[in-house]
FINU-80805 format. One record per residue: residue in three letters; x, y, z of N, C-alpha, C in turn. Coordinates in nm, 3 decimals. Example, Ala and Ser with C-alpha at 12.3 -4.5 7.8 and 13.67 -1.06 7.14 Angstrom:
<recs>
<aa->Ala | n.px->1.319 | n.py->-0.569 | n.pz->0.780 | ca.px->1.230 | ca.py->-0.450 | ca.pz->0.780 | c.px->1.320 | c.py->-0.330 | c.pz->0.780>
<aa->Ser | n.px->1.285 | n.py->-0.225 | n.pz->0.708 | ca.px->1.367 | ca.py->-0.106 | ca.pz->0.714 | c.px->1.290 | c.py->0.003 | c.pz->0.787>
</recs>
This chain:
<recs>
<aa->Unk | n.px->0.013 | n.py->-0.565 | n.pz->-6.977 | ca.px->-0.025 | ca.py->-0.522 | ca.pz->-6.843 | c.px->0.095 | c.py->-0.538 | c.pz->-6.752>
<aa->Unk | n.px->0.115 | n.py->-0.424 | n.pz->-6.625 | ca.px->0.202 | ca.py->-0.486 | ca.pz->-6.567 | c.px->0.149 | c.py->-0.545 | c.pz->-6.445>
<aa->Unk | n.px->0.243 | n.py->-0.551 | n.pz->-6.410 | ca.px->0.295 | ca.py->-0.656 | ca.pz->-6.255 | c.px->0.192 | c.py->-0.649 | c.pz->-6.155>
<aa->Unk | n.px->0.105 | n.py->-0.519 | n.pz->-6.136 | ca.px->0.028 | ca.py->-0.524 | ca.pz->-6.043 | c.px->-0.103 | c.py->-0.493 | c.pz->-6.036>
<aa->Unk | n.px->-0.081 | n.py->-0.473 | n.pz->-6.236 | ca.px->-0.210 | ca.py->-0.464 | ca.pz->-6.304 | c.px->-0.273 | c.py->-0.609 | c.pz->-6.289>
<aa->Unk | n.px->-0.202 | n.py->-0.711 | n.pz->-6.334 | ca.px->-0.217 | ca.py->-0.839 | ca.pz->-6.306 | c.px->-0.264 | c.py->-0.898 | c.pz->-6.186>
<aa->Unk | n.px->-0.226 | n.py->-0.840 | n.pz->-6.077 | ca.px->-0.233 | ca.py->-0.881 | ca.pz->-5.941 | c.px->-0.432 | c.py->-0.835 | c.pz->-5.927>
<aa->Unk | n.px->-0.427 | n.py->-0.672 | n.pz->-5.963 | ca.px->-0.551 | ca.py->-0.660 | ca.pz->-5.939 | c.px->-0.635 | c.py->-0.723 | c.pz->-6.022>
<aa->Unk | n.px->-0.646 | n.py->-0.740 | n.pz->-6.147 | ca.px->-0.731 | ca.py->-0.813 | ca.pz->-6.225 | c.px->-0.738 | c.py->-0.927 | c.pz->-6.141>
<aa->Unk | n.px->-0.673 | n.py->-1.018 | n.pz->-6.131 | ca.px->-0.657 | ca.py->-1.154 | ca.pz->-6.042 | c.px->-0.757 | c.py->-1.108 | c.pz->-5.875>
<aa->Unk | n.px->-0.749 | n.py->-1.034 | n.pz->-5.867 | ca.px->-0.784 | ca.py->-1.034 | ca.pz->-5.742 | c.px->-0.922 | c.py->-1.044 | c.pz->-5.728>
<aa->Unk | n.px->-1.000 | n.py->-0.955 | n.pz->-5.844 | ca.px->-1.118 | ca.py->-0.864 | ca.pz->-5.893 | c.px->-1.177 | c.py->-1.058 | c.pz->-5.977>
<aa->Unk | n.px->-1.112 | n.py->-1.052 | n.pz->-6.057 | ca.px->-1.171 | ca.py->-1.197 | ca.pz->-6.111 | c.px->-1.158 | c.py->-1.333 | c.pz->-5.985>
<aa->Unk | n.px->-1.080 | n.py->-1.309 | n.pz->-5.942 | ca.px->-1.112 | ca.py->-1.449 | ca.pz->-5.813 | c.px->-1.207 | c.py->-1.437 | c.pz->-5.761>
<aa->Unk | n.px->-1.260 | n.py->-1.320 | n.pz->-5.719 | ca.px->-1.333 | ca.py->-1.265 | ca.pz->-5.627 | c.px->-1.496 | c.py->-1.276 | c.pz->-5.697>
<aa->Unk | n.px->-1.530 | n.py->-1.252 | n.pz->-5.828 | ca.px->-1.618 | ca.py->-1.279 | ca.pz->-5.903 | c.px->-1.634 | c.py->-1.401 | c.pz->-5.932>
<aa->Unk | n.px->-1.533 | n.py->-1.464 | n.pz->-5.944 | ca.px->-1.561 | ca.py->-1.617 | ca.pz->-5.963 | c.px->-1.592 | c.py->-1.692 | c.pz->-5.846>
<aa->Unk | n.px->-1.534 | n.py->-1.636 | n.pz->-5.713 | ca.px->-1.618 | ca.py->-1.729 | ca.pz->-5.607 | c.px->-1.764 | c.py->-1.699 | c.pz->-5.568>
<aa->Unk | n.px->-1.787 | n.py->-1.589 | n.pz->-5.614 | ca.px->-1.951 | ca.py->-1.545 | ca.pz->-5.552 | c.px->-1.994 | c.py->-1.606 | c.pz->-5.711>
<aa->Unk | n.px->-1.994 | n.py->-1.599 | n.pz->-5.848 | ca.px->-2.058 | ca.py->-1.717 | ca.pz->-5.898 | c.px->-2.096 | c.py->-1.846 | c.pz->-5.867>
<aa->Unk | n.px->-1.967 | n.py->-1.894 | n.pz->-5.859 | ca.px->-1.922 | ca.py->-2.024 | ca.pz->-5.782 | c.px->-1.991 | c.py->-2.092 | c.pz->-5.653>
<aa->Unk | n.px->-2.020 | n.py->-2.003 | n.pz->-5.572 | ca.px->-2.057 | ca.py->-1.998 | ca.pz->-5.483 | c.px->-1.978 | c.py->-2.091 | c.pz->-5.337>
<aa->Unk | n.px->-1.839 | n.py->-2.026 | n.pz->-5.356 | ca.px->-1.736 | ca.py->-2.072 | ca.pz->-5.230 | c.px->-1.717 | c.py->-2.002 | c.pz->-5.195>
<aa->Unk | n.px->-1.628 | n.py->-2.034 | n.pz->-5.072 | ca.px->-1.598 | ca.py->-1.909 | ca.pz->-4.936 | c.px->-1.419 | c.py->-1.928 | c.pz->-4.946>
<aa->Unk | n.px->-1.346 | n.py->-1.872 | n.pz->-4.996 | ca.px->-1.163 | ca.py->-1.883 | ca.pz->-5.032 | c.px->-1.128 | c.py->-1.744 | c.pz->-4.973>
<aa->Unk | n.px->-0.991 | n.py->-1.743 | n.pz->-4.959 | ca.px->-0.932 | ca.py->-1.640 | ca.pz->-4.913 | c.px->-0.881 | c.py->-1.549 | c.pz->-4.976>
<aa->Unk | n.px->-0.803 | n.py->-1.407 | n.pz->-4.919 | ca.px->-0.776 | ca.py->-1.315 | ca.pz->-5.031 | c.px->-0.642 | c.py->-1.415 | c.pz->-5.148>
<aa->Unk | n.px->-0.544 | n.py->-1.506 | n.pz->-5.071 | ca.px->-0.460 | ca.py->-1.522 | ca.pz->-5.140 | c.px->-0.524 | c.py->-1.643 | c.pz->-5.255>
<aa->Unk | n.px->-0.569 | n.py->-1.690 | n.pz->-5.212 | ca.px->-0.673 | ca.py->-1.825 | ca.pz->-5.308 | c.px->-0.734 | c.py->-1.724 | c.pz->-5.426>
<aa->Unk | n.px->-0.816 | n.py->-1.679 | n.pz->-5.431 | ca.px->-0.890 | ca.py->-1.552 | ca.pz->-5.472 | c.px->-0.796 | c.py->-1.494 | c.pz->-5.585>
<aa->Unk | n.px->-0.681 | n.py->-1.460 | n.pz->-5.559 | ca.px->-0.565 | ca.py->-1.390 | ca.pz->-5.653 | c.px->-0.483 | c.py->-1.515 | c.pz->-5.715>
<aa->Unk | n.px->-0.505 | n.py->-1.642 | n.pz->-5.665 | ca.px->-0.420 | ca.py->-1.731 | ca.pz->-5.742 | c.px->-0.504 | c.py->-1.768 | c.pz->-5.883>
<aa->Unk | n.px->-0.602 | n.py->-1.799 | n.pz->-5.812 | ca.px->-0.733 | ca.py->-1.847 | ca.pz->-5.860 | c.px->-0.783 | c.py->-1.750 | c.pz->-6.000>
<aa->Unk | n.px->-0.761 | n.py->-1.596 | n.pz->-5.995 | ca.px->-0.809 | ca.py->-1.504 | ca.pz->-6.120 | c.px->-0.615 | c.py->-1.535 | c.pz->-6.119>
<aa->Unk | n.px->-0.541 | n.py->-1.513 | n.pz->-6.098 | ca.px->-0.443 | ca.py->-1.509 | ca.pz->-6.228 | c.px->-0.433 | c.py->-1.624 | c.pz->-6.303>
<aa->Unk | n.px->-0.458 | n.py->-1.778 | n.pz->-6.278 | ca.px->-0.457 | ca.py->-1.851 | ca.pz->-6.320 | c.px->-0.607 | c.py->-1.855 | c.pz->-6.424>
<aa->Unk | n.px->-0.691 | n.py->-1.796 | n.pz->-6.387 | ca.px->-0.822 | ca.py->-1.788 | ca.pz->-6.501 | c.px->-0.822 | c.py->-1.719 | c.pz->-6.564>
<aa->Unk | n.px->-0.727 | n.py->-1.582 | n.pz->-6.552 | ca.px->-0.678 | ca.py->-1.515 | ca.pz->-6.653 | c.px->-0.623 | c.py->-1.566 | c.pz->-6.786>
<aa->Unk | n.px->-0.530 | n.py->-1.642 | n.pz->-6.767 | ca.px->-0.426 | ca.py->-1.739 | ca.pz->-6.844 | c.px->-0.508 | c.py->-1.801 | c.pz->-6.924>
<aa->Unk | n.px->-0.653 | n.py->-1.901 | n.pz->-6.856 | ca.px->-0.701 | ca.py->-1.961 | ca.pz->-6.917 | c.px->-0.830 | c.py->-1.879 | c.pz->-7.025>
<aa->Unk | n.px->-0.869 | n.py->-1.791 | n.pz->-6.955 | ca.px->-0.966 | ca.py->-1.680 | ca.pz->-7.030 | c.px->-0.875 | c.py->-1.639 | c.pz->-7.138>
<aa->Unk | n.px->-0.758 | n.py->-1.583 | n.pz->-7.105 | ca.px->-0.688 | ca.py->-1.497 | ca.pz->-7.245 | c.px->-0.668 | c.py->-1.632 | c.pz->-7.329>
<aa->Unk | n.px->-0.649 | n.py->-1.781 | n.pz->-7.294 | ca.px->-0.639 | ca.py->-1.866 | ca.pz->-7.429 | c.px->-0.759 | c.py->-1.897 | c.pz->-7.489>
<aa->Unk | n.px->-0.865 | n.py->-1.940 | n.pz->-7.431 | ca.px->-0.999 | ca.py->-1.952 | ca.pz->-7.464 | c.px->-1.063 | c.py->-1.844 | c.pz->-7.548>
<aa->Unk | n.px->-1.069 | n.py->-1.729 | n.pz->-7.494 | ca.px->-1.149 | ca.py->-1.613 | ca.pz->-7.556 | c.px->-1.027 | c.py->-1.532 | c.pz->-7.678>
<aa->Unk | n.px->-0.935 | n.py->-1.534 | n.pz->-7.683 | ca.px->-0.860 | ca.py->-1.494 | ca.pz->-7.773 | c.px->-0.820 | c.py->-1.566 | c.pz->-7.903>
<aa->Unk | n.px->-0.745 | n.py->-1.713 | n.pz->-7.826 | ca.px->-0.681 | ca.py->-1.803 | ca.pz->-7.925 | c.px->-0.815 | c.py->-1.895 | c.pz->-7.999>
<aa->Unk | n.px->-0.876 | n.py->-1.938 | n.pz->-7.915 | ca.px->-0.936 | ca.py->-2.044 | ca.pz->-7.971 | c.px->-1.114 | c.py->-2.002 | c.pz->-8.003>
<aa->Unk | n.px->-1.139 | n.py->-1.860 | n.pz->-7.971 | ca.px->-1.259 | ca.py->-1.811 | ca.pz->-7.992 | c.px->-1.250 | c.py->-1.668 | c.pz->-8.118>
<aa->Unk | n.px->-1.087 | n.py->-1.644 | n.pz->-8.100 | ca.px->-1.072 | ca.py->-1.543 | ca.pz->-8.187 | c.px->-1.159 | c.py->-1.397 | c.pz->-8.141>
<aa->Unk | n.px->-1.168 | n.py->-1.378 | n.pz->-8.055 | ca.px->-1.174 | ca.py->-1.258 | ca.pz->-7.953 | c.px->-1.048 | c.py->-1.151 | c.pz->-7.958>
<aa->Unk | n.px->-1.060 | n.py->-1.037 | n.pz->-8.045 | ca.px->-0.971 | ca.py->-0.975 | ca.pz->-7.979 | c.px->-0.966 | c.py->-0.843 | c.pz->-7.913>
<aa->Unk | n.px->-0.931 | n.py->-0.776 | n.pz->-7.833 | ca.px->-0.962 | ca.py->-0.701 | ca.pz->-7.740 | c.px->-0.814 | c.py->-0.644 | c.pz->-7.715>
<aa->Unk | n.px->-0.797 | n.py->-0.487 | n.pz->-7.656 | ca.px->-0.650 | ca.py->-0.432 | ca.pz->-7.665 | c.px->-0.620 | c.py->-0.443 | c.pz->-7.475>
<aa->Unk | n.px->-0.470 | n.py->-0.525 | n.pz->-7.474 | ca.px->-0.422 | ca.py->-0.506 | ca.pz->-7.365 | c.px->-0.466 | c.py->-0.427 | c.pz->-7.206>
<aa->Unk | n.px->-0.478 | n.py->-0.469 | n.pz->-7.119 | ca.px->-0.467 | ca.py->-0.354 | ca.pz->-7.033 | c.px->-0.607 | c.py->-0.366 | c.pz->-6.948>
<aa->Unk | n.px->-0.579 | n.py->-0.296 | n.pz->-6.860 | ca.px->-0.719 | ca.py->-0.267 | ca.pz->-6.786 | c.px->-0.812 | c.py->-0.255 | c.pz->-6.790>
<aa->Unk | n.px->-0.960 | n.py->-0.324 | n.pz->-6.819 | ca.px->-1.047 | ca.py->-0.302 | ca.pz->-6.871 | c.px->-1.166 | c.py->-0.390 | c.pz->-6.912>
<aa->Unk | n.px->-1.285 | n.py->-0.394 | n.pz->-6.890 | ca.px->-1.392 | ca.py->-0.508 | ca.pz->-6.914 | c.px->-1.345 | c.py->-0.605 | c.pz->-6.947>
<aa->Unk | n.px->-1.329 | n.py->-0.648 | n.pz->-7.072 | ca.px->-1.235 | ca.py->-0.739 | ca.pz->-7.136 | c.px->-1.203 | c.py->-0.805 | c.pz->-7.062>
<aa->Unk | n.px->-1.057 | n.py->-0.751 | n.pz->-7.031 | ca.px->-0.956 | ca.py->-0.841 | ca.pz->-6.936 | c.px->-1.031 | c.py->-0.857 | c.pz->-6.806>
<aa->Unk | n.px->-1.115 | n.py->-0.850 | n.pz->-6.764 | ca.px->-1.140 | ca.py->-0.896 | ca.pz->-6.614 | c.px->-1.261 | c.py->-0.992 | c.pz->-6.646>
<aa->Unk | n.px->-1.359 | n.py->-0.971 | n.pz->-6.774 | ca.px->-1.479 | ca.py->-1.061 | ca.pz->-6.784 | c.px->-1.378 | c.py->-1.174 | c.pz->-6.821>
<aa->Unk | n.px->-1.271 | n.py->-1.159 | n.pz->-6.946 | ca.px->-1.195 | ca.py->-1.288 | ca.pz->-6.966 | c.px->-1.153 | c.py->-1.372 | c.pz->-6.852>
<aa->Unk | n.px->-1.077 | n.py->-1.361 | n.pz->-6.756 | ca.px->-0.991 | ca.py->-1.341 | ca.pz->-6.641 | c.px->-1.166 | c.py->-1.402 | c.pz->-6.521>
<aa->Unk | n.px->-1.221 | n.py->-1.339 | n.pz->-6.527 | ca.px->-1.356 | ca.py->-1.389 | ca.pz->-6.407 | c.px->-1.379 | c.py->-1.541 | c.pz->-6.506>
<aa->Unk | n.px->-1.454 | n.py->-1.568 | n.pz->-6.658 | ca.px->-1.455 | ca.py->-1.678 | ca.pz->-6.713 | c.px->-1.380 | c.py->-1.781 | c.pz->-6.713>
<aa->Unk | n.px->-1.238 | n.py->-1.770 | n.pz->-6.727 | ca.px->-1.114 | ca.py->-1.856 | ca.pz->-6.688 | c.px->-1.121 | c.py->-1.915 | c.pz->-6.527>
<aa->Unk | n.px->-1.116 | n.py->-1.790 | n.pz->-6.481 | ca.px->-1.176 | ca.py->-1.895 | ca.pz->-6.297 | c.px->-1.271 | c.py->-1.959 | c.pz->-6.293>
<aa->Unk | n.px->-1.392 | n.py->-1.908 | n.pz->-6.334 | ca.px->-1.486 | ca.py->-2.033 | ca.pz->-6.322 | c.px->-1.456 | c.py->-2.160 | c.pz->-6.427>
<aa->Unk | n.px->-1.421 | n.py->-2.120 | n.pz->-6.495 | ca.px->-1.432 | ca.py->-2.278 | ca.pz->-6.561 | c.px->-1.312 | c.py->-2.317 | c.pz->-6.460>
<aa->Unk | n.px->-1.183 | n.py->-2.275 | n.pz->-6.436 | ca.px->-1.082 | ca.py->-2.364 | ca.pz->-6.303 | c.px->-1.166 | c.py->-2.378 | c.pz->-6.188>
<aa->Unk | n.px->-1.238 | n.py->-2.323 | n.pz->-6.141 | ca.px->-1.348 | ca.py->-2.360 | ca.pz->-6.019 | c.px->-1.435 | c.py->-2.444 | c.pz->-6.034>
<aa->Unk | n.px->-1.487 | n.py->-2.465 | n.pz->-6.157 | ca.px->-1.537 | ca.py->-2.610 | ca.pz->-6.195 | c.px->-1.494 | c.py->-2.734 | c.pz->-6.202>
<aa->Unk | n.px->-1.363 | n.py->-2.687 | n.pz->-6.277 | ca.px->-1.316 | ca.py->-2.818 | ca.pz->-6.299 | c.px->-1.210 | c.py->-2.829 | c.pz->-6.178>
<aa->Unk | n.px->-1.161 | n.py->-2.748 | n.pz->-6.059 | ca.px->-1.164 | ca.py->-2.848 | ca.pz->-5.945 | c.px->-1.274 | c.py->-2.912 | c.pz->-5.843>
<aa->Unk | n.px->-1.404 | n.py->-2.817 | n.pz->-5.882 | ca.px->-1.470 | ca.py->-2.906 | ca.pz->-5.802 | c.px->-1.514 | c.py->-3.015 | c.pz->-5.881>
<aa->Unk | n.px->-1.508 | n.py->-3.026 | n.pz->-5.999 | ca.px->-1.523 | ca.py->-3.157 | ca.pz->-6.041 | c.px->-1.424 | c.py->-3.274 | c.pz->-6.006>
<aa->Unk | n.px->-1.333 | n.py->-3.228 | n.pz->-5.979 | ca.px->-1.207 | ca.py->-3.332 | ca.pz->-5.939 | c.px->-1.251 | c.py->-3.333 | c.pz->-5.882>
<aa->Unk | n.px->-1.247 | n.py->-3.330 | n.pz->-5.703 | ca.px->-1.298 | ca.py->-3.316 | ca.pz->-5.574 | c.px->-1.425 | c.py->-3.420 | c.pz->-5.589>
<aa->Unk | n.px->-1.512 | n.py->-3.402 | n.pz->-5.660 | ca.px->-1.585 | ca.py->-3.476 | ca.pz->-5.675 | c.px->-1.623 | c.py->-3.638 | c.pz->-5.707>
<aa->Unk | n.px->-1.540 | n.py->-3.635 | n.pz->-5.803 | ca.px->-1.496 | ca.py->-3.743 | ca.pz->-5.844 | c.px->-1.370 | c.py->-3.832 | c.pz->-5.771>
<aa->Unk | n.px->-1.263 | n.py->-3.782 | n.pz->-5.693 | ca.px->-1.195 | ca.py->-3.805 | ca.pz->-5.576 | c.px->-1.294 | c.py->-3.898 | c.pz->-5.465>
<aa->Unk | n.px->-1.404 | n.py->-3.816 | n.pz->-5.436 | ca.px->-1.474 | ca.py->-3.798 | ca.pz->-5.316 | c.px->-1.566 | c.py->-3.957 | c.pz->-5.344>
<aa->Unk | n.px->-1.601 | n.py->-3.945 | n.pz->-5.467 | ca.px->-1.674 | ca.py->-4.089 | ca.pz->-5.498 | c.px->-1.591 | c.py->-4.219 | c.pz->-5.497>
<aa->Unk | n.px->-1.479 | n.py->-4.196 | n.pz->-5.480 | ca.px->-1.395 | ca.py->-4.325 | ca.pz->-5.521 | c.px->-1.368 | c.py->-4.386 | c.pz->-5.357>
</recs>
């Protein structure tokens, strides 16, 4: 994918992952947030689930990419959480 294929997937999966989630983040949070759940979706659902799916634009990459944020949206609000108790 390129450069801004990335950007939109990220944008499209942040954005799905906070209305799961159910937080209120901004456009740039939102795009950090799906490229970084991207990363973690393409290792999860590919490497370690053996998922494979072809490059590029497309269900796939954005359900992967939305899954990867939420589980990072979990597990910072689980930090936060656990912060918050101490």
């Amino acid at each position: 994918m390129g450069f801004f294929a990335w950007i939109f997937v990220g944008l499209i999966a942040g954005w799905i992952a906070e209305q799961i989630a159910g937080r209120e983040h901004g456009l740039i949070t939102n795009l950090v947030v799906g490229v970084i759940g991207a990363l973690i979706g393409g290792f999860l659902f590919g490497s370690l689930l053996g998922f494979r799916y072809d490059e590029g634009f497309n269900f796939a990459t954005i359900a992967s990419a939305t899954g990867g944020a939420v589980i990072l949206l979990w597990i910072v609000g689980a930090m936060r959480a656990r912060n918050s108790m101490s």
